[in-house]
C-alpha positions as CSV (number, residue, x, y, z in Angstrom):
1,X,188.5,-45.5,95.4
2,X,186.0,-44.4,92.6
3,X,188.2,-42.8,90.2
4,X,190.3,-46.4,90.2
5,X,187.5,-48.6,90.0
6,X,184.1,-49.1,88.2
7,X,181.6,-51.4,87.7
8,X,179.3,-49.1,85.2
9,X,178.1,-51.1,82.0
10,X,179.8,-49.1,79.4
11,X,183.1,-49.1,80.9
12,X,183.1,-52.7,81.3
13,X,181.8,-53.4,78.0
14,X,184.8,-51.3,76.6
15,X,187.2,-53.1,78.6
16,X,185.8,-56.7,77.7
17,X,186.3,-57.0,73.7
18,X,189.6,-55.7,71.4
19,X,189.5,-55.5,67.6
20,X,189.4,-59.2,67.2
21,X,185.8,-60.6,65.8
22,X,184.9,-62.3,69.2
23,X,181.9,-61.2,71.0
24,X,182.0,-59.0,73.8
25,X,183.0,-60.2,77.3
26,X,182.8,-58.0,80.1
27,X,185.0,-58.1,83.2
28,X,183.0,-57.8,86.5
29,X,185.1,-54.5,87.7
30,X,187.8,-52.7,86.3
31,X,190.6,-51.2,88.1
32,X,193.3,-48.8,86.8
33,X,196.3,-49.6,89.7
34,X,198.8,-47.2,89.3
35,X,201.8,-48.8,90.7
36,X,203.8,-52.4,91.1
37,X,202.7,-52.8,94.3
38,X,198.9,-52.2,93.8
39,X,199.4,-54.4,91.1
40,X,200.4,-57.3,93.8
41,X,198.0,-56.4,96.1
42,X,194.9,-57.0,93.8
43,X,196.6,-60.0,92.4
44,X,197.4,-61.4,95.3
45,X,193.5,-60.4,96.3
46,X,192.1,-62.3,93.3
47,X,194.5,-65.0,93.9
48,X,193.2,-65.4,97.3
49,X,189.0,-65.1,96.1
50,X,190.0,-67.3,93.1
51,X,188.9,-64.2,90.9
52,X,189.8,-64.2,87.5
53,X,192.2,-61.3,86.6
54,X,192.3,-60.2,83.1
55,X,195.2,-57.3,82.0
56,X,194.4,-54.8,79.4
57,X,196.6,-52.5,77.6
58,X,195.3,-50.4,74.8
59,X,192.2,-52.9,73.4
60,X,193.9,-52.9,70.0
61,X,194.6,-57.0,70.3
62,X,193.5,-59.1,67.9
63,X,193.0,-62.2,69.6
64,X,190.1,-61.8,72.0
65,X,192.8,-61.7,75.1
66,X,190.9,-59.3,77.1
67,X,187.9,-60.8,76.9
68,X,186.8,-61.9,80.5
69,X,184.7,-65.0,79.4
70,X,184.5,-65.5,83.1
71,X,183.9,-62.4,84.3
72,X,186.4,-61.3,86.9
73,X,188.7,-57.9,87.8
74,X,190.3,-56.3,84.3
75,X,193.6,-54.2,85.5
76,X,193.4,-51.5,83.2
77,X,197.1,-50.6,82.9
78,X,197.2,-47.3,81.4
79,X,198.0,-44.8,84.1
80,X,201.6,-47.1,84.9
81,X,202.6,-45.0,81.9
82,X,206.0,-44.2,83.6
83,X,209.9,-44.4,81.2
84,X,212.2,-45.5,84.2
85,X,215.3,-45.5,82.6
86,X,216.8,-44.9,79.1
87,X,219.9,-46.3,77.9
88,X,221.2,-44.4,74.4
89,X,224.2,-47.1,74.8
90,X,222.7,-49.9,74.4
91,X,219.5,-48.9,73.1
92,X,217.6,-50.4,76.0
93,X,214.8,-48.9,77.8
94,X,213.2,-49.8,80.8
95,X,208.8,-48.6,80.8
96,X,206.0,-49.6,82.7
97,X,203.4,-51.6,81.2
98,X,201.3,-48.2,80.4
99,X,203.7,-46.7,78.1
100,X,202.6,-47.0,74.4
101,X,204.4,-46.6,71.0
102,X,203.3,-43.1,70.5
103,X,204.3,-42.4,74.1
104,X,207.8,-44.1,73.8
105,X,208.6,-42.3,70.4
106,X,207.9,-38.6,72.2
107,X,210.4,-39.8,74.7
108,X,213.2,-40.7,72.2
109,X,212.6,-37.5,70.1
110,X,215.9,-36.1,69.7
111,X,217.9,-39.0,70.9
112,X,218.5,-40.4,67.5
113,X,216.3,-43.5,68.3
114,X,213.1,-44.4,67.5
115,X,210.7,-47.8,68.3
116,X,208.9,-48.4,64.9
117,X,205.7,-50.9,64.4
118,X,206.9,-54.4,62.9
119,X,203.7,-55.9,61.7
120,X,203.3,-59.5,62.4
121,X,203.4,-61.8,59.3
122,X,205.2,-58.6,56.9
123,X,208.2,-59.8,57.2
């Protein structure tokens, strides 16, 4: 329904460029599934249409990945923003795709644990 999909201009354009220096690319609709099994149902719809499907996290990439140079759906993953499971043994931790650094740090305060940024290419 409306409040998980839109085809307005500016949310599209938001959803259809990162931080890289490519231009923008907008998707044709974005959706904001909340669960595995919307997740396969809209696949398995674009799969079907031969729809392009395009995933987006956060838009901080920096390789133009979510640009939908062929239009299509963009699954907006942010509301799958769920911690499943937390091992303190062996410092594993199961999330869904939604769950960001900030988000995953709140959970671990007080555990003792912590996931810090590696930049790529810093060594």
């Amino acid at each position: 329904g409306a409040p998980n999909v839109s085809t307005a201009t500016a949310v599209r354009e938001q959803h259809g460029h990162d931080e890289s220096m490519h231009p923008c690319a907008p998707p044709d609709v974005v959706v904001w599934p909340q669960a595995v099994g919307q997740v396969q149902e809209l696949a398995a719809l674009c799969h079907r249409c031969r729809v392009p499907m395009v995933p987006f996290g956060t838009g901080t990439g920096l390789e133009g990945g979510v640009n939908a140079v062929q239009g299509g759906v963009c699954f907006d993953l942010s509301r799958m923003d769920a911690i499943a499971e937390l091992s303190l043994e062996d410092f594993s931790v199961t999330v869904e795709p939604g769950v960001t650094r900030k988000g995953l740090n709140k959970h671990l305060r007080g555990t003792g644990l912590w996931f810090p940024v590696r930049v790529m290419g810093l060594g």
